[in-house]
N, C-alpha and C positions, 0 to 999 in steps of 0.2 A: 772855525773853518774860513770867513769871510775875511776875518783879517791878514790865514795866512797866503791867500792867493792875493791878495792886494798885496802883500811884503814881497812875495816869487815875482808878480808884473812891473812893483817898482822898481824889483834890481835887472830887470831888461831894460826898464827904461833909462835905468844911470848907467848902464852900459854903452847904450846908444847915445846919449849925450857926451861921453867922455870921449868920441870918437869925431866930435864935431871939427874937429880942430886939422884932421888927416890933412885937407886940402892942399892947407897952406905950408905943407912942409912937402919938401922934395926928396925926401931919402924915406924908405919905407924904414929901416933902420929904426932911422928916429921916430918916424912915427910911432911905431911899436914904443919906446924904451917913454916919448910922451905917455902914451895909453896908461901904461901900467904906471906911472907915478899918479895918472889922474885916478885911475882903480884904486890906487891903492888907498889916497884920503877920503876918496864918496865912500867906499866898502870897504871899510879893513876887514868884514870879517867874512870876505871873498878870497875863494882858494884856485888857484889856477897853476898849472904847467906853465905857458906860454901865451903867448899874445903879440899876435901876428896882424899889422895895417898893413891892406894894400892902397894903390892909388885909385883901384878900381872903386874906392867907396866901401871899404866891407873889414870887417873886423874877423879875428878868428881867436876864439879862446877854446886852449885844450888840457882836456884836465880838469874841467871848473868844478869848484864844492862850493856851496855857500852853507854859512853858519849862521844861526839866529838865533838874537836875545843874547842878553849877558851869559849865560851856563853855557853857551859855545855851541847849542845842537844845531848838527848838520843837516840842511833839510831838503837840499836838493845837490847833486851831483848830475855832469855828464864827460861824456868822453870828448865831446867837442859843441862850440856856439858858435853859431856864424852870425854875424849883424848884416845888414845890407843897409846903408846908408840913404837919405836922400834929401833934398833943401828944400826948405820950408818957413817961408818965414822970414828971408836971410839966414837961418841957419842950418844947421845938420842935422837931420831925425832920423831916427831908426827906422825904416820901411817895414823889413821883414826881419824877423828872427826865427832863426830852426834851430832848435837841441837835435845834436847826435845822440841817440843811448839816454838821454835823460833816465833819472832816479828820483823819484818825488819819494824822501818818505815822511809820510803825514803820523803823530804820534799823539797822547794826550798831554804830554809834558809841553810839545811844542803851542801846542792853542793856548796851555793856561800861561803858558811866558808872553805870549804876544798878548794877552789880556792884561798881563801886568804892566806894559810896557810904557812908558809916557806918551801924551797925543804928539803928532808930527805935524808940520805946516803942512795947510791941505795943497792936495796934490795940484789942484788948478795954479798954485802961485809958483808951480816948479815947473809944470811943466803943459804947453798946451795940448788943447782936447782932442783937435783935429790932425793930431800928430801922433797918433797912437800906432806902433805897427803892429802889423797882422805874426801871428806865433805859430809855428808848428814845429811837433815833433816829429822826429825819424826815427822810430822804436821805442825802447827804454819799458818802464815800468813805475807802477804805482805802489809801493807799498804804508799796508796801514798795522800799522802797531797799537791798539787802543784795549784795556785789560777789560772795560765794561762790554768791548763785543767781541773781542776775539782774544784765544790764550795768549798770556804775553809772552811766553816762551816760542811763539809760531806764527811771528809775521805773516800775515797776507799778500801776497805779490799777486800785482794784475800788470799783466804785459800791455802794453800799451800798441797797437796794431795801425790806430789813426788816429790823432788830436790834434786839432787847430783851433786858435782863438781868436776869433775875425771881431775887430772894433766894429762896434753900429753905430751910436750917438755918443756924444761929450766921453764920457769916461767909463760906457760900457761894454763889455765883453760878449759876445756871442761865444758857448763853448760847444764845440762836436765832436766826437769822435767814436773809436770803437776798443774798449777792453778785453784782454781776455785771460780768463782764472782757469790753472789745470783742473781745480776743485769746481769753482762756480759757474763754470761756463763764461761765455762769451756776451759783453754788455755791451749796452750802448751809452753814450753819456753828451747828452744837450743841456742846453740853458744857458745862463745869463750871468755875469756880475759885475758891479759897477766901483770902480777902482778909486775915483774921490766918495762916495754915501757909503759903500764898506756892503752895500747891498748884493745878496746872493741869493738863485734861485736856479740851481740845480737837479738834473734826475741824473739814478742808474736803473737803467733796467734789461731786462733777461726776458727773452720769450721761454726760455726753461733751462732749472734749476734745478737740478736731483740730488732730494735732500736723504741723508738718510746718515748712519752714523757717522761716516766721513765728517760730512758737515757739522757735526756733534760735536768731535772732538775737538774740531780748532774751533768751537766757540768756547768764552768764558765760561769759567764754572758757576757765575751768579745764574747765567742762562740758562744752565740745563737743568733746572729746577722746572721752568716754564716750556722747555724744550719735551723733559720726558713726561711731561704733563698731557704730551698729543703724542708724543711719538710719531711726528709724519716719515713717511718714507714714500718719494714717489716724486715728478715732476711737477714744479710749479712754475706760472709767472712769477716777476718778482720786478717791483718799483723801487728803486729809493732816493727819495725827494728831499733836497737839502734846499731851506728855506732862513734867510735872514736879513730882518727891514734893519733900516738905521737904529743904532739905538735900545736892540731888540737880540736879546740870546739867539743862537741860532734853533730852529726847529727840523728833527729828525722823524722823515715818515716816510716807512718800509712798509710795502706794501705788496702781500704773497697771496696769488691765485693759485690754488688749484688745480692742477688738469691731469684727474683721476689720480690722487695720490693714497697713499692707507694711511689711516689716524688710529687712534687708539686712545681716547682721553680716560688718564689714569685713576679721573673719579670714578668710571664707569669703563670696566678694559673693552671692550666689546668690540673686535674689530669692523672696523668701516673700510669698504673700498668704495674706489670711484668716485672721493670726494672731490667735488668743485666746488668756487665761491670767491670769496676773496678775506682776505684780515692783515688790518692796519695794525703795526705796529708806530709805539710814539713812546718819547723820551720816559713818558709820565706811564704808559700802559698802555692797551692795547684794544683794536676793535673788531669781533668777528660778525663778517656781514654774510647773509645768505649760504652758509658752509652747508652743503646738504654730501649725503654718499648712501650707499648700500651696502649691505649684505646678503645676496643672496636676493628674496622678494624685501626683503627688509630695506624701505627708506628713513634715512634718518636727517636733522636736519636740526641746525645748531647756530646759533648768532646771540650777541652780548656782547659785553663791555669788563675790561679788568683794567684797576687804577693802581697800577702798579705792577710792580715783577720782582716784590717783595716776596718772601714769606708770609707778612701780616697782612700782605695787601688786599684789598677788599673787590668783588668780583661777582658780575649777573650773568649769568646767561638763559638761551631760552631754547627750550630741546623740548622736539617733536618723532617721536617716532610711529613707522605705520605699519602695519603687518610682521610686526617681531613674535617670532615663533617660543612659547614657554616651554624650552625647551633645558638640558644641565649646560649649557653654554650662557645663556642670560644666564643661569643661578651663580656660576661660575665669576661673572664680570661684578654680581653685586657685593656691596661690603657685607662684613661678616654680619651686622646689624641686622640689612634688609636680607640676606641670607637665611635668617632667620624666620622674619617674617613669611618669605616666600614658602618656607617650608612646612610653616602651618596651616598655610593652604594647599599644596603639593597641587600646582596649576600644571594645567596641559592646553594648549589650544595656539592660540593667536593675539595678540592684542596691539592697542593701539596707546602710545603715551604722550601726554602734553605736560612739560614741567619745565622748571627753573633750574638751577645749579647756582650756590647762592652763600656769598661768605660776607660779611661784619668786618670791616676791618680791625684790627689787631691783634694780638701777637697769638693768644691763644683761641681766637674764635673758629669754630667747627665750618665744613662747610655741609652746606643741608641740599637736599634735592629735593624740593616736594613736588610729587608726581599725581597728576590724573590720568589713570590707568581704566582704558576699556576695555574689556574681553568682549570677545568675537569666537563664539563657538569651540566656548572652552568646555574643561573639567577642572572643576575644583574640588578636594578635600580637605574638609579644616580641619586639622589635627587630634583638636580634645571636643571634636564631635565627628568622627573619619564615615561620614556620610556622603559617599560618591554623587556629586552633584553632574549632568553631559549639558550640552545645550548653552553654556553659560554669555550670558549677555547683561551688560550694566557698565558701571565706573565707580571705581573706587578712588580715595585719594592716601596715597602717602607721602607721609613726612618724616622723616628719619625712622624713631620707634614708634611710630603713629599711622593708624591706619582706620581711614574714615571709608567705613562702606557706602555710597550714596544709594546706590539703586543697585541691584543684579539678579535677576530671572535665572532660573536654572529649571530642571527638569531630573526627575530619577523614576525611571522607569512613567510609567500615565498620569504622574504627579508633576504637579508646575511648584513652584516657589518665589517668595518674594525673599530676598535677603535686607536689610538696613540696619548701620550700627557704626559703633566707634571702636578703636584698639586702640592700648598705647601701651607704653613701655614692653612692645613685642620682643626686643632681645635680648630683653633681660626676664623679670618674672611680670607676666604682662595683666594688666587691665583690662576687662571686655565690657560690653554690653551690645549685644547683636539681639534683633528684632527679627524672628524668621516667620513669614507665613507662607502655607503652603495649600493647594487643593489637591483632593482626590489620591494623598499621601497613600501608598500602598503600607501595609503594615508583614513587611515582610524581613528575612532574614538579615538583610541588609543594616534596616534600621534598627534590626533591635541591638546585630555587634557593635553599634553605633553609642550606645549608651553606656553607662558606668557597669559595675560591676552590681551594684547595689538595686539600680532601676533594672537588671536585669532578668535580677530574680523576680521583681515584681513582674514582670511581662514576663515570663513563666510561668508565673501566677495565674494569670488569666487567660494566657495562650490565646492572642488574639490574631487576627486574621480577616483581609480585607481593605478597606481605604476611608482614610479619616480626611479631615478638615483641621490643619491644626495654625494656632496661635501662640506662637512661643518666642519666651524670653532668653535668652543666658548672660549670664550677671558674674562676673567675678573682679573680688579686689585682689590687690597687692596683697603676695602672703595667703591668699588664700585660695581654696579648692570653685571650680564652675559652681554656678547656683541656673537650675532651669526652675522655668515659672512659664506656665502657659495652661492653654488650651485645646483639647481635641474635638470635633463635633463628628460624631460616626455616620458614616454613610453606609450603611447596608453591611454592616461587619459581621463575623461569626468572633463569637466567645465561649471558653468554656475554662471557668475559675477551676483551678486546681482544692478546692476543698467542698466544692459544689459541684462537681466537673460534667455538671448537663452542657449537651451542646446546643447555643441561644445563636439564632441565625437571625439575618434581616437588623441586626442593632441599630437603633439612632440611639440621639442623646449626646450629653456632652460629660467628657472627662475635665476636670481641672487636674494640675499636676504644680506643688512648688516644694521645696526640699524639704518641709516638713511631712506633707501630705499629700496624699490623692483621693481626689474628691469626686465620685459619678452623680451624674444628677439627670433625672429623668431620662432611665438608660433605658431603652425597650425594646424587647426583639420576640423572634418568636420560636418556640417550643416547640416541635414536631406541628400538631396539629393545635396548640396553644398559644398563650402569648405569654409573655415575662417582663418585670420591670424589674431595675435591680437602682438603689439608691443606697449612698454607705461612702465611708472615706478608709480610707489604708496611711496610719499615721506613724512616723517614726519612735517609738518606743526605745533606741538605743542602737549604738553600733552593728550594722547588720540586719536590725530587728526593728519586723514591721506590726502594728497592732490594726486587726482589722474588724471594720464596725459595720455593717451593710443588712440591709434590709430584702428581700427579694419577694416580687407578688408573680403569682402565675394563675393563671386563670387557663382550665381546660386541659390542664397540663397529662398526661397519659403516665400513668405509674406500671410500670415492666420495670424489667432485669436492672437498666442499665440507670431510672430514676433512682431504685433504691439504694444499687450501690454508689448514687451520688450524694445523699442524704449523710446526714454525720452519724457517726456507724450507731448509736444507741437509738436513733429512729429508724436507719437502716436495719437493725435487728427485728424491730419493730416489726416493719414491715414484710418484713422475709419472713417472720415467723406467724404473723397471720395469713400469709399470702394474698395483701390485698393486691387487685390489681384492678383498673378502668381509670375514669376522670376524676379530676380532684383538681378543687382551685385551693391555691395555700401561700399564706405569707410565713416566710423563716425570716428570721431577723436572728441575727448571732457576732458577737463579738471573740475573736481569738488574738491569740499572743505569743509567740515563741514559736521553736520548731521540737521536731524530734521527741526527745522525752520530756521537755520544760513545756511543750506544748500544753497551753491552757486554750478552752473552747467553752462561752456560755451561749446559749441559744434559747430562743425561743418559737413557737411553731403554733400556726394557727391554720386546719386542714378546713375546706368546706371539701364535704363527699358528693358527688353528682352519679350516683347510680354507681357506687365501685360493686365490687365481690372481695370476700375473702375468703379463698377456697384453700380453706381446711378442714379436717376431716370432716367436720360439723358445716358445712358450707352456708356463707352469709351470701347475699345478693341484694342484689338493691337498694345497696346502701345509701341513704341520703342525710347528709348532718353531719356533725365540725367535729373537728379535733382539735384540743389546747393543751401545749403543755410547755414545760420550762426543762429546760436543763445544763447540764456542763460535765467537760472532762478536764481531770486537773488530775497531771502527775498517772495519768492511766488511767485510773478512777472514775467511773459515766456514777453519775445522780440524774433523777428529775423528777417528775411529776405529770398530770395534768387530768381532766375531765373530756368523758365520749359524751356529745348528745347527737343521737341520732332519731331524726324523726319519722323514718319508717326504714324500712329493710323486709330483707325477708329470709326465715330459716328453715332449710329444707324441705326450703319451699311454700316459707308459709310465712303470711307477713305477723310484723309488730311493727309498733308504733311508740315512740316519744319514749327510746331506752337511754340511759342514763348510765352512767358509771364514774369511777374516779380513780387513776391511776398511781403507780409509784414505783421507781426502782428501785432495785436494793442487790446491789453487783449485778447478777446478769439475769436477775429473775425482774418480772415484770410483775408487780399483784395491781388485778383489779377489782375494786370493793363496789359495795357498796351499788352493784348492779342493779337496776331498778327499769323494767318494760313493762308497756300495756299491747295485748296481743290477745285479738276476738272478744272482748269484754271482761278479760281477766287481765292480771297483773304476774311480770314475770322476775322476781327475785332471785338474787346470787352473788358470787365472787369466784374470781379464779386466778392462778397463779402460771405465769409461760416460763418457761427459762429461755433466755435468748439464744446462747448456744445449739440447746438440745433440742429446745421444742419441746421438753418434757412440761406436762401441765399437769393442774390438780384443781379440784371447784367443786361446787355445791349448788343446786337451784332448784327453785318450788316455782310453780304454776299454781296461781290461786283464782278460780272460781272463774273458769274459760268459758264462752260458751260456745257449744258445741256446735248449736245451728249456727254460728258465724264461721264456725271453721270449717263444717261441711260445703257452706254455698264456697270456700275458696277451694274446693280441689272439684274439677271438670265434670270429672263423673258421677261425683253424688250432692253433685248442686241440688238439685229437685227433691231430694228424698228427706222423708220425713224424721231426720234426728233433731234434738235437741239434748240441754243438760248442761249441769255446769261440771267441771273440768278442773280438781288438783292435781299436779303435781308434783314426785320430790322426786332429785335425782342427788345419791350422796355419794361420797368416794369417786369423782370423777376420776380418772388416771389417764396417762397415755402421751404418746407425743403429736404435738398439733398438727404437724403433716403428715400423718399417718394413720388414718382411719382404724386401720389392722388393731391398733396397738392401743385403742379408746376401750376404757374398761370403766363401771361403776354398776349401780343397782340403784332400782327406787321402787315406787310405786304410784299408781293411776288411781285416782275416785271417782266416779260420776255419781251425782245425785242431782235430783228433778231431772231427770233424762224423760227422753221419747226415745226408745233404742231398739225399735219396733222394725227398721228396717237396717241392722246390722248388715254389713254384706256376707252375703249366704248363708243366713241365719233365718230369711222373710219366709223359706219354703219352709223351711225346720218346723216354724211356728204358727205355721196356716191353721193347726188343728187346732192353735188354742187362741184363736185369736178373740176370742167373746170375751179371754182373760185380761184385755186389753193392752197393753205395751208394757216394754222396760223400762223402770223408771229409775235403777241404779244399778252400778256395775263398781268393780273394783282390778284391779289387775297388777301382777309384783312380777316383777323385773329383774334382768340384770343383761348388762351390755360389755358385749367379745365380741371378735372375731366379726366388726362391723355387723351387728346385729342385736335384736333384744330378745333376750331368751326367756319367752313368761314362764315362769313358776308355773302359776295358776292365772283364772280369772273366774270372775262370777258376773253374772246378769241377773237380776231381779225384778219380777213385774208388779203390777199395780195388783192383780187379782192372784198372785202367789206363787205363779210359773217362773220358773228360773232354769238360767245355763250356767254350766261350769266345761272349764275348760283347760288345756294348756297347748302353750306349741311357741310360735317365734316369728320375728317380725324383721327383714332384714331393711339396712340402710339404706335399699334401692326400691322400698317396698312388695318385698314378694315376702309371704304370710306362709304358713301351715300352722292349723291348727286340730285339734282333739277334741272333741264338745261332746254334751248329752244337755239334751233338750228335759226338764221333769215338768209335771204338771203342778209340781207342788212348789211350796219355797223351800229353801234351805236353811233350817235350823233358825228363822227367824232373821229379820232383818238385820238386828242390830249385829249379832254376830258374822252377817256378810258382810258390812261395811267394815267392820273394826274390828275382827279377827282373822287370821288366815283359814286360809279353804285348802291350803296344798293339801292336808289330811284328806280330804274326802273326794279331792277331783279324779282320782284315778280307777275310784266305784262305780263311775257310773258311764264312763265312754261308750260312746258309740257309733261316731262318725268321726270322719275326717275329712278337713275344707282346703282346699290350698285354691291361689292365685296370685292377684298383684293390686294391690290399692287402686293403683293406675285405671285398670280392669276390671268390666262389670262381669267377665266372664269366670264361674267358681266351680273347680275340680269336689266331686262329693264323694267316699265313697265310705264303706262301713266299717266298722273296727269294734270286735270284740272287748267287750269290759275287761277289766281283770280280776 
């Protein structure tokens, strides 16, 4: 550029010198036909019309084209040149020159010809400094032809409105004027250039510029690579500063402000309006300085540097954005990569971003964005845990398929959360490991659709309920399925295990949980009026299939309806078919496996009794003392086992102490052997058999050697009275079903010997008359039991001095009595045969009274009754 405006200035000046000579010739004629042979050897490769001297001093060429360089381009043309002469020196200088219509066209062929060109004498030895005339043009145009900025098919024409180039010192140019572009608008153009140094230092500039496809098209096609990279549309300022010292390539710097235009940069489409700023373009690439814009509340804000306007060329920038809405329009703008990522979080709120924009030079390097991303009262959901996060606050960083969680707080429902962790390879098959903590987690529907399929069932499992503490991991590689690993600590939760399914309120304790197992540990809560501990793991035994090993203590725990049908159904029969019910502290420990019909169940059971009842026909009370026993079900199938020790109770009402027995299943029947009590200073022997189903039972049991004054002083009313005696025994054939009194059927029979039976009730008046004969010292009595009651056959009482009763009648289960007696003064048939043969033969000889009342009752109905 510098050398070609010093070629355009020289050939004004050898124009004007070839004019020196006008003076001295008298004919304009000649003048002129001089001119042109002088033109013709300084320039031959000057094209002209005419050429007209006057005497006035002044030259007129019309028509003029000049050609440069050997290849003959044409590089300025006009319609006419005026010189205006004037003496200097003794000789004739050019003063003024004006172009009519000039035509500058500037190209890239013509600079590289004039670079080829050989040096010329410098211009001080041709021509002097202070003799430089002032230039203006009168219209005309500038046109630029160059394939690196504009299509070569579509010259740029700038009309030329006002130029003049006024000499300042030695051999410099002062340049002014005003251009103007149907496309570009309207320029200005100052500066400087110095016609012997070849020094230039020019501007064009534009208060606005409206860029937008127009502009597009007549740029080169290397540009619109860089052009559709912003997509600007909208008015800028616009500089462009042509700089060139001696010695020194020329430098190109274009320089475009802003003033509210739309961008759109094609890494990130996201429209921007209202950007301002400024960015240097240079030969080498380019600079953007403070380019900020909006959208909406969205500011965005963007500066950096690109070395080049290559393809490979390598490039930084630095992007800030504030209050950008997560909204489908960012998802929209990002590549399909981060596309990806965004949607494994499925973000909603606001955020804030600070990153780079960032390429490597060469041919196939990526360009990367890595981003520090704030949310601002977001929501997030992460995909392969779609647990609705509100509230969200923190920063994240991403880098292509990488995504570093630093910090982020979030909130679901009265729970807080910490998140921290790393992703990569999010858009293809990704890498995790996220670190979540969280307080006061509520454990509700939310989070359990949150979980796998698998962890689902287990949280069915236990149906839990409430707000934990939790500490959790998720781990996944490449290729493979989430792995969670953490911890819960329960705060006051309710549970109720699906194969245990009491409901345990108030829970602390802590869960562990990692993909092979879950692990409770010092889990405790409380049981109606009780409390419970439950410790045990649930481990993975196989696809689907969980095997579970847990221990559970309860202390105080209340046995009804709903404990039993929580128990595993073979204790649960158990217990339904004795009808215990009260306090019981009990540790079960049992391991199962499977579901449905592969379901396998081993357990074990350790009961302490705290005053239960088992109110069956036969009614137990006061039960205190353990229960042990083993079992399982496999395939349908109930087995088990175990031993009763109970250290007192009491039956119908009447205690025993330190009973004993040993259990056993066998399908749905229950036998128990080997029954073994102490009760009043006797011993209570037996066995019996329940079915669990039916409640149909069967048993046998002996009472040996009771004694009677212990069992007197325990019933109210005949504490004080004078019985004693010892007390067998047998009850055989027991039958019936255990919850049904009705339906209790067997026979046995009663002995007393060493009795005092002296005060029998209603028997004391009977025997007033014999009382010298002194008491009853043995008695015998046969039995059989219906119809909730004992139907005596017979009975007999025998005294010390010979007096005996005999008797029959019946004793019911709620203690109301009738009986049939005859009091004799004699004995019967001898001792040995009342003890140890029957009497039914002869009781029905001798009646003659009849007793009725109620154990309970000192009060005794008497009245008489014929023998038979």
């Amino acid at each position: 550029m510098s050398k070609g405006l010093a070629y355009f200035c020289l050939f004004l000046i050898v124009i004007a010198v070839l004019g020196v000579d006008y003076l001295v010739l008298t004919s304009s004629n000649a003048l002129s036909k001089l001119a042109e042979r002088e033109l013709a050897k300084a320039l031959p490769s000057l094209e002209y019309g005419s050429v007209t001297a006057s005497l006035d001093g002044t030259l007129l060429l019309r028509n003029v084209g000049l050609h440069a360089t050997k290849r003959n381009l044409r590089v300025l043309s006009a319609d006419q040149v005026d010189v205006r002469l004037t003496r200097c020196k003794g000789q004739f200088v050019p003063q003024e020159i004006t172009l009519v219509d000039p035509r500058l066209t500037l190209n890239r062929e013509f600079f590289e010809e004039i670079a080829r060109e050989p040096a010329h004498r410098p211009l001080r030895e041709l021509y002097p400094p202070d003799a430089l005339p002032r230039i203006h043009c009168l219209g005309g145009q500038i046109e630029i032809i160059h394939p690196s900025i504009f299509t070569w098919a579509a010259p740029q024409t700038f009309a030329i409105e006002d130029l003049a180039l006024v000499p300042v010192d030695g051999y410099r140019y002062f340049a002014g004027g005003r251009l103007r572009s149907a496309l570009f608008g309207e320029w200005r153009l100052t500066g400087d250039f110095d016609l012997d140094t070849g020094a230039v230092h020019l501007a064009l500039s534009s208060d606005s510029v409206l860029f937008g496809p127009q502009v597009r098209d007549v740029l080169a096609p290397p540009i619109h690579h860089d052009w559709d990279r912003y997509q600007p549309e909208g008015p800028a300022r616009v500089r462009v500063q042509i700089d060139a010292d001696p010695d020194e390539a020329a430098r190109l710097r274009a320089t475009i402000a802003p003033a509210g235009m739309k961008l759109c940069y094609q890494g990130f489409p996201y429209p921007v309006e209202d950007a301002r700023g400024e960015l240097d373009f240079f030969s080498e690439g380019f600079v953007i300085k403070h380019l900020a814009g909006r959208t909406g509340n969205t500011r965005v804000r963007f500066d950096g540097r690109a070395n080049g306007y290559a393809a490979e060329a390598d490039f930084k920038f630095r992007l800030e954005i504030d209050s950008m809405p997560l909204d489908d329009r960012l998802r929209a703008a990002l590549p399909p990569g981060a596309q990806k990522i965004y949607d494994q979080f499925h973000p909603r709120g606001v955020l804030d971003a600070r990153g780079l924009v960032v390429r490597d030079y060469g041919p196939d390097k990526p360009v990367r964005n890595p981003l520090d991303i704030r949310f601002r009262e977001s929501e997030l959901r992460y995909l392969p845990f779609p647990y609705d996060m509100t509230g969200v606050e923190g920063e994240i960083h991403v880098d292509g398929p990488t995504c570093i969680v630093k910090h982020l707080v979030g909130l679901h429902g009265t729970g807080t959360f910490e998140v921290a962790g790393e992703m990569d390879h999010l858009d293809d098959d990704p890498r995790i490991d996220l670190r979540i903590r969280g307080q006061n987690v509520a454990l509700d529907s939310g989070l359990k659709h949150a979980l796998s399929d698998e962890n689902r069932k287990l949280w069915e499992r236990f149906s839990p309920a409430g707000a934990v503490d939790v500490d959790w991991r998720v781990l996944k590689e490449r290729g493979a399925e989430p792995q969670h690993f953490g911890e819960a600590t329960a705060r006051g939760c309710r549970v109720k295990y699906a194969d245990i399914p009491l409901p345990i309120s108030d829970v602390t304790g802590r869960i562990s949980y990692d993909p092979a197992r879950v692990t409770l540990s010092h889990v405790e809560g409380r049981l109606e009026d009780g409390k419970v501990a439950l410790d045990g793991t649930a481990t993975v035994a196989g696809k689907d299939l969980w095997q579970h090993d847990y221990a559970i203590r309860a202390t105080g725990a209340r046995v009804d309806e709903r404990f039993k049908n929580a128990m595993p159904k073979t204790i649960a029969d158990i217990l339904d078919t004795l009808q215990l019910t009260g306090s019981i502290n009990f540790t079960l420990g049992f391991k199962m496996m499977g579901e449905g019909p592969t379901e396998e169940m081993h357990w074990n059971l350790h009961v302490k009794l705290l005053r239960a009842t088992a109110d069956t026909s036969i009614r137990f009370e006061d039960l205190e003392g353990t229960v042990d026993c083993v079992g399982s079900i496999k395939e349908g199938k109930r087995s088990g086992s175990g031993t009763i020790t109970c250290r007192s109770g009491r039956i119908m009402k009447k205690q025993f102490t330190d009973a004993t027995a040993t259990f056993y299943f066998d399908g749905e029947d229950v036998h128990f052997i080997r029954i073994h009590g102490n009760a009043y200073g006797g011993t209570v022997n037996g066995s019996m058999s329940i079915n669990s189903r039916t409640s149909e039972l069967s048993g046998e049991f002996k009472v040996d050697r009771l004694e009677l004054r212990e069992f007197v002083r325990d019933t109210d009313n005949y504490a004080n009275r004078a019985l004693a005696g010892k007390v067998n025994v047998e009850i055989r054939n027991l039958a019936g079903r255990g919850n049904d009194s009705k339906t209790i059927t067997g026979q046995g029979s009663m002995t007393i010997t060493d009795g005092q039976l002296f005060e029998v009730p209603g028997v004391a008046k009977m025997l007033s008359p014999f009382s010298d004969k002194k008491r009853f010292d043995a008695g015998k009595i046969f039995f059989k039991i219906r119809e909730r009651r004992f139907d005596i056959d017979g009975f007999g009482f025998q005294s010390e001095g010979g007096a005996s009763i005999v008797g029959r009648g019946y004793l019911t289960f709620d203690g109301d009595y009738e009986v049939v007696l005859r009091v004799n003064p004699a004995p019967i048939l001898g001792i040995r045969f009342f003890l140890f043969e029957g009497i039914s033969a002869i009781v029905g000889q001798f009646m003659n009274t009849r007793l009725k009342g109620n154990l309970e009752s000192p009060d005794v109905k008497e009245e008489e009754v014929k023998p038979n």
